[in-house]
Jmol script that loads the backbone (N, CA, C; Angstrom):
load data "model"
ATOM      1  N   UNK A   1     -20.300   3.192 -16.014  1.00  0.00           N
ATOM      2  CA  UNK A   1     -21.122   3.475 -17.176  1.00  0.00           C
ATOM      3  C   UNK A   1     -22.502   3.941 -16.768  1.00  0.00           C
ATOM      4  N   UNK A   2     -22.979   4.547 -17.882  1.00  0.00           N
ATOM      5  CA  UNK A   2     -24.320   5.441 -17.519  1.00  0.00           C
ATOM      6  C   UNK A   2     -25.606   4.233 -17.276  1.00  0.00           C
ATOM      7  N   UNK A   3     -26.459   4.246 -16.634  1.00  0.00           N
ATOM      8  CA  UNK A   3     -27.264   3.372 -15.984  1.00  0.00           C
ATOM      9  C   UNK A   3     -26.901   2.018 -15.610  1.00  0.00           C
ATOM     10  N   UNK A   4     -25.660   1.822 -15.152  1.00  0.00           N
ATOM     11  CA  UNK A   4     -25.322   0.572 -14.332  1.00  0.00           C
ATOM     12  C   UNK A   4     -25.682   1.279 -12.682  1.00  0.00           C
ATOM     13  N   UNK A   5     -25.597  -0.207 -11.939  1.00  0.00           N
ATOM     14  CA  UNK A   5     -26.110  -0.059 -10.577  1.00  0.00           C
ATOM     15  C   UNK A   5     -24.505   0.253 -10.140  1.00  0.00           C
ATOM     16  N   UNK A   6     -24.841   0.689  -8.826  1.00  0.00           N
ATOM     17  CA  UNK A   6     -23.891   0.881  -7.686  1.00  0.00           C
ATOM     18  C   UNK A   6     -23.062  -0.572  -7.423  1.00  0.00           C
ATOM     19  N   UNK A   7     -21.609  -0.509  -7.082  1.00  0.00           N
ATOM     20  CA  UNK A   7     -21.062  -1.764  -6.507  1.00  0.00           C
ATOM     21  C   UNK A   7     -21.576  -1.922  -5.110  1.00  0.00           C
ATOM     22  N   UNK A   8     -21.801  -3.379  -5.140  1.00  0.00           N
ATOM     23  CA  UNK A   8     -22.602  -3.597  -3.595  1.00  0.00           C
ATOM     24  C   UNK A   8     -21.064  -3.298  -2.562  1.00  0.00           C
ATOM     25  N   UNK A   9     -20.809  -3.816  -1.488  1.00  0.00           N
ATOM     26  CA  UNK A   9     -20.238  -3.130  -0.249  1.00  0.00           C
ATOM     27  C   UNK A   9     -19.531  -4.895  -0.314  1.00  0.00           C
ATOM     28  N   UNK A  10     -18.327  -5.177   0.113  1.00  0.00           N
ATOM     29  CA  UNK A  10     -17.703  -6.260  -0.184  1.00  0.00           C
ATOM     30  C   UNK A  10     -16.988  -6.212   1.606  1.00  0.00           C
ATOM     31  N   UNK A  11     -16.821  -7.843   1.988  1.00  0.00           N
ATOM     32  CA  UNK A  11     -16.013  -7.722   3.092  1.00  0.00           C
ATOM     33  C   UNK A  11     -14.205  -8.055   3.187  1.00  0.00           C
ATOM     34  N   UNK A  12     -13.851  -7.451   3.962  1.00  0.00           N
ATOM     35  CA  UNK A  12     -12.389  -7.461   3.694  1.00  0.00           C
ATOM     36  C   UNK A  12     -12.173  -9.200   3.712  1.00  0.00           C
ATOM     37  N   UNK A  13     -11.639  -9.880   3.090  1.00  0.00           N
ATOM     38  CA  UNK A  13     -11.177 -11.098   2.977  1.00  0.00           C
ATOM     39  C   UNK A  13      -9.913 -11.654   4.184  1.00  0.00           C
ATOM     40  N   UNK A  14      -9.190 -10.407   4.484  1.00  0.00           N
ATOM     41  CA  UNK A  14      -7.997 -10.616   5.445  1.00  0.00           C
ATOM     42  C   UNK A  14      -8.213  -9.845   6.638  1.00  0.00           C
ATOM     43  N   UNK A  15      -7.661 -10.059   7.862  1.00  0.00           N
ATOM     44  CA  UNK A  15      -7.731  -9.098   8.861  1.00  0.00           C
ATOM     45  C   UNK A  15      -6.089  -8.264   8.446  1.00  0.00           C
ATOM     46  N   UNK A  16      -6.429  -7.218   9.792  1.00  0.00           N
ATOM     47  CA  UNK A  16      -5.178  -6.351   9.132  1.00  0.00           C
ATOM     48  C   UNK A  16      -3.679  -7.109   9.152  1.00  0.00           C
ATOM     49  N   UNK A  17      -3.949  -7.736  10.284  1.00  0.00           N
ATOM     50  CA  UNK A  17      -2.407  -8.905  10.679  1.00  0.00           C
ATOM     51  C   UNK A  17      -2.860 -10.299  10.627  1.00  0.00           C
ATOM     52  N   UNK A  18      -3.712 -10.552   9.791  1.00  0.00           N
ATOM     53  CA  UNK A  18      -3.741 -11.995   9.165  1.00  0.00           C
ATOM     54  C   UNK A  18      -2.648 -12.484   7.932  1.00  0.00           C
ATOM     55  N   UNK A  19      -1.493 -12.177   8.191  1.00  0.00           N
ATOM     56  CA  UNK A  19      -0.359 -12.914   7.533  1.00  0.00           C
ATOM     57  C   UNK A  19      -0.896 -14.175   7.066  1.00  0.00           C
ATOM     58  N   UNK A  20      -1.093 -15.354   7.418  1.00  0.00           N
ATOM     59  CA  UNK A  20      -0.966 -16.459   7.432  1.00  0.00           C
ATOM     60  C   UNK A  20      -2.305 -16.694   6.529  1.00  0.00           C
ATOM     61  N   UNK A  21      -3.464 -15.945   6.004  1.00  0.00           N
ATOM     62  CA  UNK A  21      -4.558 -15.867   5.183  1.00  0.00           C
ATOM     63  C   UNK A  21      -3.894 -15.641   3.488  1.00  0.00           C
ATOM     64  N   UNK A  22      -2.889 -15.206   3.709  1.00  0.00           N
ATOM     65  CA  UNK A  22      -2.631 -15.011   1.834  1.00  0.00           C
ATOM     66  C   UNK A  22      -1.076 -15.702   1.718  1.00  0.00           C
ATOM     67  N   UNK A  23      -0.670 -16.256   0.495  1.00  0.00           N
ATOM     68  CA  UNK A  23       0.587 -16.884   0.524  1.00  0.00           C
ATOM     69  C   UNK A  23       1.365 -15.666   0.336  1.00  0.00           C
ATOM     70  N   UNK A  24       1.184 -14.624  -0.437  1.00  0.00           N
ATOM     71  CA  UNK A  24       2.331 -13.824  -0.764  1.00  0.00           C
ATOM     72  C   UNK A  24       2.712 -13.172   0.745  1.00  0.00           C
ATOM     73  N   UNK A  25       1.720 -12.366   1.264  1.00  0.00           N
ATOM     74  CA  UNK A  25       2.195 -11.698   2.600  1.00  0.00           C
ATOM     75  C   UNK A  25       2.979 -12.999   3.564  1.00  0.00           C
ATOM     76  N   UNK A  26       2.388 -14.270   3.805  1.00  0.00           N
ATOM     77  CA  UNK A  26       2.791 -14.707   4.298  1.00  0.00           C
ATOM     78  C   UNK A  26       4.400 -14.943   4.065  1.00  0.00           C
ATOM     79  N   UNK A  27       4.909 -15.182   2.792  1.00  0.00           N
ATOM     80  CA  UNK A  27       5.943 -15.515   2.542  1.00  0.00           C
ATOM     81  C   UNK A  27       6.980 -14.474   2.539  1.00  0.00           C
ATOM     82  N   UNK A  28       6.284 -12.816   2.643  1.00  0.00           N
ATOM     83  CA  UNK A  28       7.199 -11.806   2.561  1.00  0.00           C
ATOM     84  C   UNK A  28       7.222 -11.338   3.826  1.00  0.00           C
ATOM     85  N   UNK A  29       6.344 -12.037   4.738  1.00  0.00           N
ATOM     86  CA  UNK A  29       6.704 -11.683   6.575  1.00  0.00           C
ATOM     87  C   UNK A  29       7.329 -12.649   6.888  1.00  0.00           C
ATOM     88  N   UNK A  30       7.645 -14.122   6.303  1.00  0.00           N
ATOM     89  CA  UNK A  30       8.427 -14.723   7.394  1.00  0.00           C
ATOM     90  C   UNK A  30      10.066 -14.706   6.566  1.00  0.00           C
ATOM     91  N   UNK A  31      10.093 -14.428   5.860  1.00  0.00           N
ATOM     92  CA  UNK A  31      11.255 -14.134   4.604  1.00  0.00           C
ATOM     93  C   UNK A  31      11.917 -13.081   5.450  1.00  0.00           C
ATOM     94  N   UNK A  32      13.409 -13.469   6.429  1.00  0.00           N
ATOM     95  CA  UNK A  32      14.451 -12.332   7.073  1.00  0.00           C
ATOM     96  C   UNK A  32      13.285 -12.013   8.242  1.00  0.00           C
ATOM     97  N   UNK A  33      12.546 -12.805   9.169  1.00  0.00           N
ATOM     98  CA  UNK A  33      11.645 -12.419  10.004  1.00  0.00           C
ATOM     99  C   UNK A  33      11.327 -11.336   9.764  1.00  0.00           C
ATOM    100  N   UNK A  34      10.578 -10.941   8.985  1.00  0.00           N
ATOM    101  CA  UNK A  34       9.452 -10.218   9.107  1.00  0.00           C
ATOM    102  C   UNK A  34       9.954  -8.720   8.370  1.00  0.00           C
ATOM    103  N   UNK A  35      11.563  -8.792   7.662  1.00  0.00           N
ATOM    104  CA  UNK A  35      12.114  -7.584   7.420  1.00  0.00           C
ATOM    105  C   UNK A  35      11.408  -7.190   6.328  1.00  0.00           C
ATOM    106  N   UNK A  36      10.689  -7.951   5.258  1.00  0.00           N
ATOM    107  CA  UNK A  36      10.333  -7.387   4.198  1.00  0.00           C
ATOM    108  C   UNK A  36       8.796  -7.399   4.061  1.00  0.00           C
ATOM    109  N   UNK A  37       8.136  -7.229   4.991  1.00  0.00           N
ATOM    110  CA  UNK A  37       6.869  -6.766   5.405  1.00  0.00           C
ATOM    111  C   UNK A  37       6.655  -5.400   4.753  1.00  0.00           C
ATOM    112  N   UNK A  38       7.272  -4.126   5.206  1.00  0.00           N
ATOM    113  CA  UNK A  38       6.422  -3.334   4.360  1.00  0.00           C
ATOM    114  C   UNK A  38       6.642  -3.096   3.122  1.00  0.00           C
ATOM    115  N   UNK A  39       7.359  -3.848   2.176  1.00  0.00           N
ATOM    116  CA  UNK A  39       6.808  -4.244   0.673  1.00  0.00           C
ATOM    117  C   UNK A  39       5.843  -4.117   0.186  1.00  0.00           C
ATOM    118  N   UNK A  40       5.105  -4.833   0.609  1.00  0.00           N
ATOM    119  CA  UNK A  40       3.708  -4.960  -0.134  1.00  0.00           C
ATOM    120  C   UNK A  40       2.935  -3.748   0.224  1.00  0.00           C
ATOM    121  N   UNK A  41       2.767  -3.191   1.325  1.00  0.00           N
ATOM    122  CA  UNK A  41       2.031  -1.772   2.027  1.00  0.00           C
ATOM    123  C   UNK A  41       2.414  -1.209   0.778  1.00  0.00           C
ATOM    124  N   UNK A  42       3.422  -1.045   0.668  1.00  0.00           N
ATOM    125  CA  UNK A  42       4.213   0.024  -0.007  1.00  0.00           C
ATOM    126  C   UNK A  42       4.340  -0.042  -1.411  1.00  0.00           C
ATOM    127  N   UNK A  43       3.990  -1.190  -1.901  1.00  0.00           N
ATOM    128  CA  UNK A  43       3.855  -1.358  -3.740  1.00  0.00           C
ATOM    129  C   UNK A  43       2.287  -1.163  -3.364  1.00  0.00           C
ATOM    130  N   UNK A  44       1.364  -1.641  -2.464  1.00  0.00           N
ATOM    131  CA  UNK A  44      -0.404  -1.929  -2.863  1.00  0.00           C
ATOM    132  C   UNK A  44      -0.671  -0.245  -3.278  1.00  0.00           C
ATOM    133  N   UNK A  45       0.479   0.607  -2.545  1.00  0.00           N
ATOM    134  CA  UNK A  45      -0.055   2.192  -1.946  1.00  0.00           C
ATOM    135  C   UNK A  45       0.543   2.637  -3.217  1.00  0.00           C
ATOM    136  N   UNK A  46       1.578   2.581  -4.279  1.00  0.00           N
ATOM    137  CA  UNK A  46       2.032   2.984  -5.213  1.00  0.00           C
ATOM    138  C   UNK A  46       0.830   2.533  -6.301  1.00  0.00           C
ATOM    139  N   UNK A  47       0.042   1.296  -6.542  1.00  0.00           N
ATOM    140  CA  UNK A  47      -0.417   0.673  -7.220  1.00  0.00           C
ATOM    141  C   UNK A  47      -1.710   1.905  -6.934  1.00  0.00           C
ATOM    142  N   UNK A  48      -1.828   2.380  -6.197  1.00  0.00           N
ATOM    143  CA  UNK A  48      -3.603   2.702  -5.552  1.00  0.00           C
ATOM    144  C   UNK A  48      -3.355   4.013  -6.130  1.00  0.00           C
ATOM    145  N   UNK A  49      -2.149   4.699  -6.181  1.00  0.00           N
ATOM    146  CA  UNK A  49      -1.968   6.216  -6.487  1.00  0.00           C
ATOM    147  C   UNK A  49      -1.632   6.079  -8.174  1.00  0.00           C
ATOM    148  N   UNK A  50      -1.867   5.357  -8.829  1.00  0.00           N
ATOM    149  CA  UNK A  50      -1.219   5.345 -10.502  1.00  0.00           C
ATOM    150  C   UNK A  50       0.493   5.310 -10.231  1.00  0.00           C
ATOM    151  N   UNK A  51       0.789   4.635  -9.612  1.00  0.00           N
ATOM    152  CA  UNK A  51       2.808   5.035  -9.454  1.00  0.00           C
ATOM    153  C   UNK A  51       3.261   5.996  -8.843  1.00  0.00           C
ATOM    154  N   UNK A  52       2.362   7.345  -8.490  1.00  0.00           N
ATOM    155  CA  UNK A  52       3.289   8.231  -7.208  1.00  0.00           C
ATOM    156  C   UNK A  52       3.680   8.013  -5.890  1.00  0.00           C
ATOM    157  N   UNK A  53       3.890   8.766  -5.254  1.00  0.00           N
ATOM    158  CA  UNK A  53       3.985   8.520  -4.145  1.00  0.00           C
ATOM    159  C   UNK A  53       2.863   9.078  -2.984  1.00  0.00           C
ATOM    160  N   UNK A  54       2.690   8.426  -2.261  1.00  0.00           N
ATOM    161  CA  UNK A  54       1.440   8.510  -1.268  1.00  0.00           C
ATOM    162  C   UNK A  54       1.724   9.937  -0.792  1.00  0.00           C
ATOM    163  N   UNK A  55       0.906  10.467  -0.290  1.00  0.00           N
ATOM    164  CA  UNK A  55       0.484  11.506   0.635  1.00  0.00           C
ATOM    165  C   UNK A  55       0.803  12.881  -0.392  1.00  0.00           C
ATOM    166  N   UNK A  56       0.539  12.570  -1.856  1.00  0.00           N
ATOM    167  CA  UNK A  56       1.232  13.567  -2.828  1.00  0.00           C
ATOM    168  C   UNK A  56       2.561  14.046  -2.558  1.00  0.00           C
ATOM    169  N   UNK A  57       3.533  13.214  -2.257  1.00  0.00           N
ATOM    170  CA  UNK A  57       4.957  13.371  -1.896  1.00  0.00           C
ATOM    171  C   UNK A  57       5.447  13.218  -3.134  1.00  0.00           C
ATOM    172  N   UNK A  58       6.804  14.419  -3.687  1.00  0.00           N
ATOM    173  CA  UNK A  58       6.834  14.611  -5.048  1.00  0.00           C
ATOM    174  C   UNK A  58       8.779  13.615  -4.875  1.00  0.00           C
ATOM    175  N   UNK A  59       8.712  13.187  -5.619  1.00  0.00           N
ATOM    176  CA  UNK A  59       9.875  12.251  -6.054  1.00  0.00           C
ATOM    177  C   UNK A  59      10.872  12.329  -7.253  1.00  0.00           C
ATOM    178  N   UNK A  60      10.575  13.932  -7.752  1.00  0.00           N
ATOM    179  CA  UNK A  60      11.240  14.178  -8.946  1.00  0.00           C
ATOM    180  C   UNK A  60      12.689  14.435  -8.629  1.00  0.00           C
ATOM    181  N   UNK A  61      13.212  15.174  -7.181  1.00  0.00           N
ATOM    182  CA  UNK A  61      14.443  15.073  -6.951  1.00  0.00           C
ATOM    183  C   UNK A  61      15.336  13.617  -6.818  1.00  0.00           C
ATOM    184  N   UNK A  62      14.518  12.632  -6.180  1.00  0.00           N
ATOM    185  CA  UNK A  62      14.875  11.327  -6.369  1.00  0.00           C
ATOM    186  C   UNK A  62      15.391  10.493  -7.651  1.00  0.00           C
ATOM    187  N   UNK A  63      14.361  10.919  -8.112  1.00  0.00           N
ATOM    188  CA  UNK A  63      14.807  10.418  -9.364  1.00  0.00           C
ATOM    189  C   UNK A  63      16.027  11.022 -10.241  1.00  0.00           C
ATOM    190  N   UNK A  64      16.321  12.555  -9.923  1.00  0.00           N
ATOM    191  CA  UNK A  64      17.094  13.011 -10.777  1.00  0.00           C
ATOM    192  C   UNK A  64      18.795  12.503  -9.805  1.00  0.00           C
ATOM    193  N   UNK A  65      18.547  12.067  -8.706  1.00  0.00           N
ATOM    194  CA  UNK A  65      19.859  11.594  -8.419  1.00  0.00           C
ATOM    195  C   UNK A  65      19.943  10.331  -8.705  1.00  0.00           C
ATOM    196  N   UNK A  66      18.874   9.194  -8.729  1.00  0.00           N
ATOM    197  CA  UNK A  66      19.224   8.174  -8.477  1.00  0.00           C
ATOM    198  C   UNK A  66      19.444   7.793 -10.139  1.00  0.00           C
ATOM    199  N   UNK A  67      18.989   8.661 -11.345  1.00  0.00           N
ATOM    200  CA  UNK A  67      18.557   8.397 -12.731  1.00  0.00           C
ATOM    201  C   UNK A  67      20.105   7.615 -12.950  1.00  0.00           C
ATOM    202  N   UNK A  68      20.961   7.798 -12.982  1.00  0.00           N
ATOM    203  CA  UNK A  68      22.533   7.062 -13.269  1.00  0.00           C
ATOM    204  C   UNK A  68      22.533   6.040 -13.142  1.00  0.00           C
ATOM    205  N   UNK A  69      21.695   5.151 -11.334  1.00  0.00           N
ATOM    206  CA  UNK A  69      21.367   4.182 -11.077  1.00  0.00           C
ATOM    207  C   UNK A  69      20.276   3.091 -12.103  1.00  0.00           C
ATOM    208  N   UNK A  70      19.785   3.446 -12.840  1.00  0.00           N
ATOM    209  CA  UNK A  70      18.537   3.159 -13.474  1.00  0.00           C
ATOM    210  C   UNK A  70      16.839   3.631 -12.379  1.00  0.00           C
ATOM    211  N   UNK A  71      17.048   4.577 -11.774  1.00  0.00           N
ATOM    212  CA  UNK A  71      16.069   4.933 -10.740  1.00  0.00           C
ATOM    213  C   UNK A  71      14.923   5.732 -12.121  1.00  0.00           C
ATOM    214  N   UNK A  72      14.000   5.134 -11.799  1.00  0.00           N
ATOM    215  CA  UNK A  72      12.797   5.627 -12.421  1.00  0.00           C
ATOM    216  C   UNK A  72      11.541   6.368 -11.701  1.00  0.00           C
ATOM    217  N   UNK A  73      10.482   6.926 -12.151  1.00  0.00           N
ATOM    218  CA  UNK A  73       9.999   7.870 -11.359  1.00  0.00           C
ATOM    219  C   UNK A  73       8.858   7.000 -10.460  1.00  0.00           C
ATOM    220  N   UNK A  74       8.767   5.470 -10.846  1.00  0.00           N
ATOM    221  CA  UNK A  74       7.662   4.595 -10.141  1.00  0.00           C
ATOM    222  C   UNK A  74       8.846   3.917  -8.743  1.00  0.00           C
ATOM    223  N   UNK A  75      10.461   4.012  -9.344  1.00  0.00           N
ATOM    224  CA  UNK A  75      10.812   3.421  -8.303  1.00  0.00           C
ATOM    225  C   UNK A  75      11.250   4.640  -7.561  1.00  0.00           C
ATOM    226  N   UNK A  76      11.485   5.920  -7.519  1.00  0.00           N
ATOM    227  CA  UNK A  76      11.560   6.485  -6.555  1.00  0.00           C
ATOM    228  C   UNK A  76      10.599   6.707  -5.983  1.00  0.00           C
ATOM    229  N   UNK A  77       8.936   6.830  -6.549  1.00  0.00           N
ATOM    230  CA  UNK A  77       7.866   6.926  -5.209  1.00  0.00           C
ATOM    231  C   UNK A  77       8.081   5.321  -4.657  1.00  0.00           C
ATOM    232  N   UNK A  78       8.345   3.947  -5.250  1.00  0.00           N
ATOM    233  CA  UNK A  78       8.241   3.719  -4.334  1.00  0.00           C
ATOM    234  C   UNK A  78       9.344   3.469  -3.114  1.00  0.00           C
ATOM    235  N   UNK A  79      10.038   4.185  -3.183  1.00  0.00           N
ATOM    236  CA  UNK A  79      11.173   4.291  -2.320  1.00  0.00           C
ATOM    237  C   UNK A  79      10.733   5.282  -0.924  1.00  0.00           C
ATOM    238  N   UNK A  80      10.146   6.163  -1.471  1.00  0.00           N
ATOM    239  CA  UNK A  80       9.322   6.902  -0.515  1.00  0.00           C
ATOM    240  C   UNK A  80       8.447   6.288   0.329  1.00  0.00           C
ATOM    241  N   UNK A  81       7.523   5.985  -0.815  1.00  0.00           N
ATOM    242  CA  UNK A  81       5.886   4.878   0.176  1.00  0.00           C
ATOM    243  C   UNK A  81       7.330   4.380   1.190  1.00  0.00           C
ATOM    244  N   UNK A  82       8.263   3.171   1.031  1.00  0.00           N
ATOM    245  CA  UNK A  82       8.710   2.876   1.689  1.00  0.00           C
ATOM    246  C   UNK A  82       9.301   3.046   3.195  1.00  0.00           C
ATOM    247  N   UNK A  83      10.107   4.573   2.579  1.00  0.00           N
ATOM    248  CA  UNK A  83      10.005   5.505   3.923  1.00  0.00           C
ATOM    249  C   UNK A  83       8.886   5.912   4.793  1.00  0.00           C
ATOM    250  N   UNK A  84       8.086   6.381   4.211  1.00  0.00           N
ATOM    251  CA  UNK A  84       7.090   6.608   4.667  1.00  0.00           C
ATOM    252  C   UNK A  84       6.022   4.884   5.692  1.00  0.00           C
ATOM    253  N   UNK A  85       6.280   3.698   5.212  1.00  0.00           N
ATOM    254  CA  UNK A  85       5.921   2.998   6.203  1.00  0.00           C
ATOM    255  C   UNK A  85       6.830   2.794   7.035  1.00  0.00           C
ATOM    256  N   UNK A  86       8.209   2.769   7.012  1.00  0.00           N
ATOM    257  CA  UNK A  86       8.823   2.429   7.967  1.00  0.00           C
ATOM    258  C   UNK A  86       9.160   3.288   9.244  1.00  0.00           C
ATOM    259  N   UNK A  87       9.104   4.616   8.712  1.00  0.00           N
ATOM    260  CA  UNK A  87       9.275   5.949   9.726  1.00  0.00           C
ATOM    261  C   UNK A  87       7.681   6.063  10.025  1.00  0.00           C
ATOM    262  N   UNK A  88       6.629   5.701   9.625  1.00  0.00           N
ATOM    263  CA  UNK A  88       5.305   6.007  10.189  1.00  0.00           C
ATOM    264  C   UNK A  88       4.179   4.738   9.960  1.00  0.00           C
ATOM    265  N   UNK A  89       4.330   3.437  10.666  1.00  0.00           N
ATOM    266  CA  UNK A  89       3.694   2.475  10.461  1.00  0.00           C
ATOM    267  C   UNK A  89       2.281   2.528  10.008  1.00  0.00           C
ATOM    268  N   UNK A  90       1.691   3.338  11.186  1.00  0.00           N
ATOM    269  CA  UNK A  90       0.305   3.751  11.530  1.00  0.00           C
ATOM    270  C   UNK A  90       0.171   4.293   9.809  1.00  0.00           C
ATOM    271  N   UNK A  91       0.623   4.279   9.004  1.00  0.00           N
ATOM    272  CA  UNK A  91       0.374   4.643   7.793  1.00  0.00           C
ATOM    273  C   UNK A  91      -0.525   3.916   6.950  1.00  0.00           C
ATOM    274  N   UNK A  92      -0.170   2.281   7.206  1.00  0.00           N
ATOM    275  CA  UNK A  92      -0.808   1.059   6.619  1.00  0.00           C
ATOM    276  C   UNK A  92      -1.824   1.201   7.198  1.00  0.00           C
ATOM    277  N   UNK A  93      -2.679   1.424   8.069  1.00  0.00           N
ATOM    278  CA  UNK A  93      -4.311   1.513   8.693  1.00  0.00           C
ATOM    279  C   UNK A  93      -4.856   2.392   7.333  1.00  0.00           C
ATOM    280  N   UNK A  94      -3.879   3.943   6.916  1.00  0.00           N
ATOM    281  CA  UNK A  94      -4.739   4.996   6.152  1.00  0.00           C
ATOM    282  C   UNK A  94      -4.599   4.469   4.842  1.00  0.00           C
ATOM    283  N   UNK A  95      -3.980   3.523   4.236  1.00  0.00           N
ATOM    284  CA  UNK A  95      -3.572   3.045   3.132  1.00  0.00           C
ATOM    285  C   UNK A  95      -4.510   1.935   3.107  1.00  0.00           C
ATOM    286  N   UNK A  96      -4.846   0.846   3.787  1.00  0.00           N
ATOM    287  CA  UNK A  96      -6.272  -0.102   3.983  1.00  0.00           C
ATOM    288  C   UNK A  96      -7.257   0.967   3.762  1.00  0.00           C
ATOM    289  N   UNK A  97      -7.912   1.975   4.232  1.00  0.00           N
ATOM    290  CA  UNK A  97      -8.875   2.799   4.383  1.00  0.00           C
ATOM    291  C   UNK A  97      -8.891   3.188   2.840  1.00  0.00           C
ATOM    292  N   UNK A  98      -7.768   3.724   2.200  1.00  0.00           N
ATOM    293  CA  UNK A  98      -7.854   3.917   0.565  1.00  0.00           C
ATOM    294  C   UNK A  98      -8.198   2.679  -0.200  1.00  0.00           C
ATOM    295  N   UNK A  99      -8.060   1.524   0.302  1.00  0.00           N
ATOM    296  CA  UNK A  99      -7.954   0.883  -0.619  1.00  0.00           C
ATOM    297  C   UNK A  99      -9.410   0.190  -0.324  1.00  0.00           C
ATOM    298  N   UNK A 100      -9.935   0.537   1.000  1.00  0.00           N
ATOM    299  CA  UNK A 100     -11.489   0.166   0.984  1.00  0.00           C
ATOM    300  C   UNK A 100     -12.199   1.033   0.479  1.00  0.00           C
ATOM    301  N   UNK A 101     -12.010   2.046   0.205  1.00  0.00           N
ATOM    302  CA  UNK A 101     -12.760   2.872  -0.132  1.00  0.00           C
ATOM    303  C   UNK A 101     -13.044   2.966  -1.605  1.00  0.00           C
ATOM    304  N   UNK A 102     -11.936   2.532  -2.099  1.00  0.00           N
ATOM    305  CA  UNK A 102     -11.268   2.607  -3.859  1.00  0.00           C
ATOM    306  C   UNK A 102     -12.361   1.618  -4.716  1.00  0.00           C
ATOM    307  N   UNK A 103     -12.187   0.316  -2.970  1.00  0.00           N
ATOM    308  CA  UNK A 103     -12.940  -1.148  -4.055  1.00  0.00           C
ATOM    309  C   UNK A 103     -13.982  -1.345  -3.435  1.00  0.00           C
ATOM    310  N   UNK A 104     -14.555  -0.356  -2.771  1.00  0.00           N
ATOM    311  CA  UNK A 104     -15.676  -0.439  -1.896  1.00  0.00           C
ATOM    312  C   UNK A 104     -16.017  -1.787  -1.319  1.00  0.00           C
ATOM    313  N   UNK A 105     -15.464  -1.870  -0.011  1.00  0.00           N
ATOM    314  CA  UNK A 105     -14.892  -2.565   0.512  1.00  0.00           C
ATOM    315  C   UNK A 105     -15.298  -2.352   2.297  1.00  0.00           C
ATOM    316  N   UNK A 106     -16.120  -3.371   2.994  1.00  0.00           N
ATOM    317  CA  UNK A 106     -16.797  -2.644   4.182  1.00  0.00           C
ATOM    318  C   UNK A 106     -15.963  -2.890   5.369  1.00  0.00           C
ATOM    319  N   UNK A 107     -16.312  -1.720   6.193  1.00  0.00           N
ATOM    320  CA  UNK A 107     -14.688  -2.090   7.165  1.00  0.00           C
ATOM    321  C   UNK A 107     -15.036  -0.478   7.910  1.00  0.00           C
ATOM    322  N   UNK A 108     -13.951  -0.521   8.683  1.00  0.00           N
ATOM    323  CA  UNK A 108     -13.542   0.910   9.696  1.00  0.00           C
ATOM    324  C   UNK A 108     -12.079   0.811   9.980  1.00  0.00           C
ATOM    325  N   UNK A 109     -11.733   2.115  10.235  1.00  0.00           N
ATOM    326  CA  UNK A 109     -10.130   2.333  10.785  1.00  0.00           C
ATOM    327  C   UNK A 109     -10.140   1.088  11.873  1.00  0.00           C
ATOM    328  N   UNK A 110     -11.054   1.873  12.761  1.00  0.00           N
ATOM    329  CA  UNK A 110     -11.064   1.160  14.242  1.00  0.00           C
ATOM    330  C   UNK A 110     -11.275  -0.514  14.267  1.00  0.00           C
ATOM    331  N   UNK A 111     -12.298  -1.277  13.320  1.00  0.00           N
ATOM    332  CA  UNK A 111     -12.220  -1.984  13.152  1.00  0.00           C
ATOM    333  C   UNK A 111     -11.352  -2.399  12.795  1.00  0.00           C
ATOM    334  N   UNK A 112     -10.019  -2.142  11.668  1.00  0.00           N
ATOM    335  CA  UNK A 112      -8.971  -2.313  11.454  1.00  0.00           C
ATOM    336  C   UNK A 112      -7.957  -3.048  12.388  1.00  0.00           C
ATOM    337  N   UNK A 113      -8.296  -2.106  13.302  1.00  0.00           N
ATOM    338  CA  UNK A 113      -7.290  -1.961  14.770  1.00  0.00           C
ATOM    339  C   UNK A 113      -7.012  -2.694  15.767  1.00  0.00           C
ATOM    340  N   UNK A 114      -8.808  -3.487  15.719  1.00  0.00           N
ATOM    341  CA  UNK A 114      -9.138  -4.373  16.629  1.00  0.00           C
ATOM    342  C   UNK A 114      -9.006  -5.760  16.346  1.00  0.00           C
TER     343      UNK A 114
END
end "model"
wireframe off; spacefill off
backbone 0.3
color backbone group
């Protein structure tokens, strides 16, 4: 709104592999060791884009096969995000970086990393 201040700069609450800091991650990394980990990457990154799919990856063919299934156009991006973390991990660093940036939120890739 017109003459409100700037959001101040906030610190990340979790490190990038601090599992054991939040109950949900925790419970969806040790749930099938660790198989359903990129879940959450992958809904936070659907949630951050309004329901598409990350990297403007278009999902309308998805949907038109999977539509029989009950496949909808939020669950085929996130079927993608999905692909997309599991074929390219290093993805979740650029997906933290959106989402610091979104909630202004203070941090670095590299810091990320470390």
């Amino acid at each position: 709104p017109h003459g409100s201040k700037p959001c101040a700069k906030m610190s990340w609450s979790t490190g990038l592999l601090g599992i054991w800091d939040d109950f949900e991650v925790m419970l969806n990394s040790t749930v099938l060791c660790g198989a359903l980990v990129p879940l959450i990457p992958s809904r936070n990154a659907l949630d951050l884009n309004n329901g598409s799919a990350a990297c403007g990856l278009r999902h309308g063919f998805i949907v038109q096969m999977c539509s029989p299934c009950g496949c909808n156009d939020r669950d085929a991006a996130f079927g993608l995000n999905l692909m997309l973390c599991c074929i390219f991990p290093a993805i979740m660093v650029f997906w933290r970086k959106q989402l610091r940036d979104t909630y202004s939120i203070d941090g670095s890739i590299l810091g990320d990393c470390m």
